[in-house]
C-alpha positions as CSV (number, residue, x, y, z in Angstrom):
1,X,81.4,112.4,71.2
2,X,80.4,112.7,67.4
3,X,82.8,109.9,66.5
4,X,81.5,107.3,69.5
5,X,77.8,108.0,67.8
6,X,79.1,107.2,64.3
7,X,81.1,104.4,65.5
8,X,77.9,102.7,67.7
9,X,76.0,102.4,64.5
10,X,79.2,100.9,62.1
11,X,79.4,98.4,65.2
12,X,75.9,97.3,64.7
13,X,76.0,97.1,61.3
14,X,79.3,95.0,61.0
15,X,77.6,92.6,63.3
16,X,74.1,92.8,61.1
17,X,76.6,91.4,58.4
18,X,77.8,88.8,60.7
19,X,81.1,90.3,61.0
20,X,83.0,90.8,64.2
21,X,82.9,94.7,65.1
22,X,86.9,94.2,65.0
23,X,88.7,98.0,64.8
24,X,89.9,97.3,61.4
25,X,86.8,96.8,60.2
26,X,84.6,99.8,61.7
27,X,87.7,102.3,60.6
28,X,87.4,100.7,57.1
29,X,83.6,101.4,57.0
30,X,83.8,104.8,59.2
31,X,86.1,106.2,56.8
32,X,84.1,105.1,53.5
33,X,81.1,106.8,55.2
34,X,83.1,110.1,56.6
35,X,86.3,110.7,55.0
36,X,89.6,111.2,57.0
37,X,88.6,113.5,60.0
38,X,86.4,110.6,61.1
39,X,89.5,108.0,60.7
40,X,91.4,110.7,62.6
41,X,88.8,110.9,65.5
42,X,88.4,106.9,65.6
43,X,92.5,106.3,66.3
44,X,92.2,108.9,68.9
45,X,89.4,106.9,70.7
46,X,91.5,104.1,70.3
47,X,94.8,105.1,71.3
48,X,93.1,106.4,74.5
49,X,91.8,103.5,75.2
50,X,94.7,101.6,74.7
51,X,96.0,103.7,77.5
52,X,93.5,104.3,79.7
53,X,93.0,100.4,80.6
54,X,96.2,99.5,81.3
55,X,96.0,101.9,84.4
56,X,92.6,100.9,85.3
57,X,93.8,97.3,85.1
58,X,96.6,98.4,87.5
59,X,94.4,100.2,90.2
60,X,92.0,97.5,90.5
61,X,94.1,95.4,93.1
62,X,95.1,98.5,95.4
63,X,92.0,99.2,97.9
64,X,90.8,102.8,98.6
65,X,93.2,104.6,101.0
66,X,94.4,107.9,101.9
67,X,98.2,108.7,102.5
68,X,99.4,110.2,105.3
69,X,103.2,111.6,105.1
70,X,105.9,109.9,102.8
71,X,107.8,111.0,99.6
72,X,106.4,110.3,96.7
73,X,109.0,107.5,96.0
74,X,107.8,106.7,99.5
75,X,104.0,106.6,98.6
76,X,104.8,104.7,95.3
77,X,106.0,101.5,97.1
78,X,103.1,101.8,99.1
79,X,101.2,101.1,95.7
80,X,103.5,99.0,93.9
81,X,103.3,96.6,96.6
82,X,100.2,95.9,96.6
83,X,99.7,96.3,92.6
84,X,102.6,93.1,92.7
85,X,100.7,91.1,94.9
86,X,97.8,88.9,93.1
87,X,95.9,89.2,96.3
88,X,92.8,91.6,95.8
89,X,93.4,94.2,98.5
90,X,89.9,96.1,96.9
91,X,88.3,93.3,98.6
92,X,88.4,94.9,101.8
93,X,85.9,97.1,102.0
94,X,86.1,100.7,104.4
95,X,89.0,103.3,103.6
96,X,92.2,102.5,104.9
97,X,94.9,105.4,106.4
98,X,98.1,105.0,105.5
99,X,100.4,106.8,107.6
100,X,104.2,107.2,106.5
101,X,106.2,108.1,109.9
102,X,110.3,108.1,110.0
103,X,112.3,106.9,113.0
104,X,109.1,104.4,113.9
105,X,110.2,101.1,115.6
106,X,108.4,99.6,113.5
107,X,105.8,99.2,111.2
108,X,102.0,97.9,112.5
109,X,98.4,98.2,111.3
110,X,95.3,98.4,113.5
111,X,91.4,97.9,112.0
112,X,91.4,100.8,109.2
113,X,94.7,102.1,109.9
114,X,98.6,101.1,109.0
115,X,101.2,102.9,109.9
116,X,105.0,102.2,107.7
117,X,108.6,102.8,108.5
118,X,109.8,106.0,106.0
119,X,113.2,104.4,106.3
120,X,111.9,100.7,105.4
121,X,110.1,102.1,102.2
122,X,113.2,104.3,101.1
123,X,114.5,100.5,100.9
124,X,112.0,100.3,97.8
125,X,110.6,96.4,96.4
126,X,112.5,95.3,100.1
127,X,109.9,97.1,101.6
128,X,107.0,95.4,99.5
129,X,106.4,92.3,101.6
130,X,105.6,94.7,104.8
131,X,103.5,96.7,103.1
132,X,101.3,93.6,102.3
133,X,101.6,91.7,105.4
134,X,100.5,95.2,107.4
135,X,97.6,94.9,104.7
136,X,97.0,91.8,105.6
137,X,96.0,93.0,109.1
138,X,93.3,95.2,107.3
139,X,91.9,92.1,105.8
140,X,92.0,90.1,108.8
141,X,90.1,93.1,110.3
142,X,87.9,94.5,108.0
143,X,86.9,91.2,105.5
144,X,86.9,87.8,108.0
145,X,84.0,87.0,110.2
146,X,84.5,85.2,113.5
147,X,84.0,82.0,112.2
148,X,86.5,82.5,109.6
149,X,89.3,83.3,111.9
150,X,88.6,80.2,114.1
151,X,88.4,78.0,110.9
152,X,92.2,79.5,110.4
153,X,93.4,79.5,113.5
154,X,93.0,75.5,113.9
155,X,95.3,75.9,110.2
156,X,97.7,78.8,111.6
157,X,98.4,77.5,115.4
158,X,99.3,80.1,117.8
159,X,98.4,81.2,121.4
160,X,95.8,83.6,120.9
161,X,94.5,85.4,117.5
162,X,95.8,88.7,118.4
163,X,97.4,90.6,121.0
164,X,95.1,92.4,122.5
165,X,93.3,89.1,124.4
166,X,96.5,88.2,125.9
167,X,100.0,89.1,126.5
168,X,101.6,86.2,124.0
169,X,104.8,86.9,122.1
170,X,104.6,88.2,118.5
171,X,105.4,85.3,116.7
172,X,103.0,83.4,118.6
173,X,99.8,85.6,117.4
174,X,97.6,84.3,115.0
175,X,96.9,87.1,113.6
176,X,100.2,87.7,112.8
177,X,100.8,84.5,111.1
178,X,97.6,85.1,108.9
179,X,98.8,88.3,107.6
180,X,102.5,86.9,106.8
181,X,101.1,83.6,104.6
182,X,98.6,86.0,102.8
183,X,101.4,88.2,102.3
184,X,103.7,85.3,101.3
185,X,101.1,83.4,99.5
186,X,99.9,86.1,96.7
């Protein structure tokens, strides 16, 4: 903490002098006014954050979810798919479940919930396009408005927007078509 309130004030200054407050320049001045311990405490600072925002840059796509079951190689592609995906899954708002089942049928996702394939994810980056379509589901559900799935549905085609208004084949669902182009598009 004592070397953020020294550097606050060599930032200030640097700019007073029209200067960029560039990290060369306030460990040049920091360690004119303090001596090496200072110097020592300011590469510290910036080391950490040097790798502190790489991760943060990382968990911004992946929306808030609790995992349910799964290795952790398991849980991992879970992440990595949707960290790989330029879509912004934090857009959906609400928690999403993520249950990891083995010797499931197959994969599905209802409004809040997705439930994966143990034996599809031990497959590892084959498994990532699932993973996103099944999110895609929880952004059809939790982020689009009425309106918004009629305006895509006229785009999409299909029988009905999901399966539970009528009994239509899979690949004939809307809703199913939505969640594979946002999958395949991002």
């Amino acid at each position: 903490m004592r070397s953020l309130a020294l550097v606050q004030p060599v930032a200030r200054t640097l700019c007073r002098r029209g200067r960029p407050a560039d990290p060369i320049s306030m460990e040049r001045m920091v360690t004119a006014q303090c001596g090496r311990p200072r110097r020592a405490a300011l590469l510290i600072l910036t080391c950490a954050l040097f790798l502190i925002a790489p991760a943060v840059a990382c968990a911004r796509g992946v929306t808030s979810m609790d995992m349910v079951g799964g290795t952790r190689f398991e849980r991992a592609q879970v992440v990595a798919a949707l960290q790989v995906s330029h879509f912004d899954f934090g857009l959906v708002s609400g928690r999403v479940q993520v249950t990891i089942l083995r010797g499931i049928p197959s994969s599905y996702a209802e409004p809040g919930r997705i439930v994966l394939d143990a034996d599809l994810l031990d497959a590892g980056e084959f498994s990532w396009g699932v993973v996103q379509h099944e999110f895609g589901h929880q952004v059809d559900c939790l982020l689009l408005s009425n309106a918004d799935r009629a305006a895509l549905a006229d785009q999409l085609g299909g029988s009905a927007w999901s399966g539970d208004e009528t009994m239509v084949a899979h690949s004939s669902l809307t809703d199913e078509r939505f969640a594979s182009t946002l999958a395949w598009a991002y």
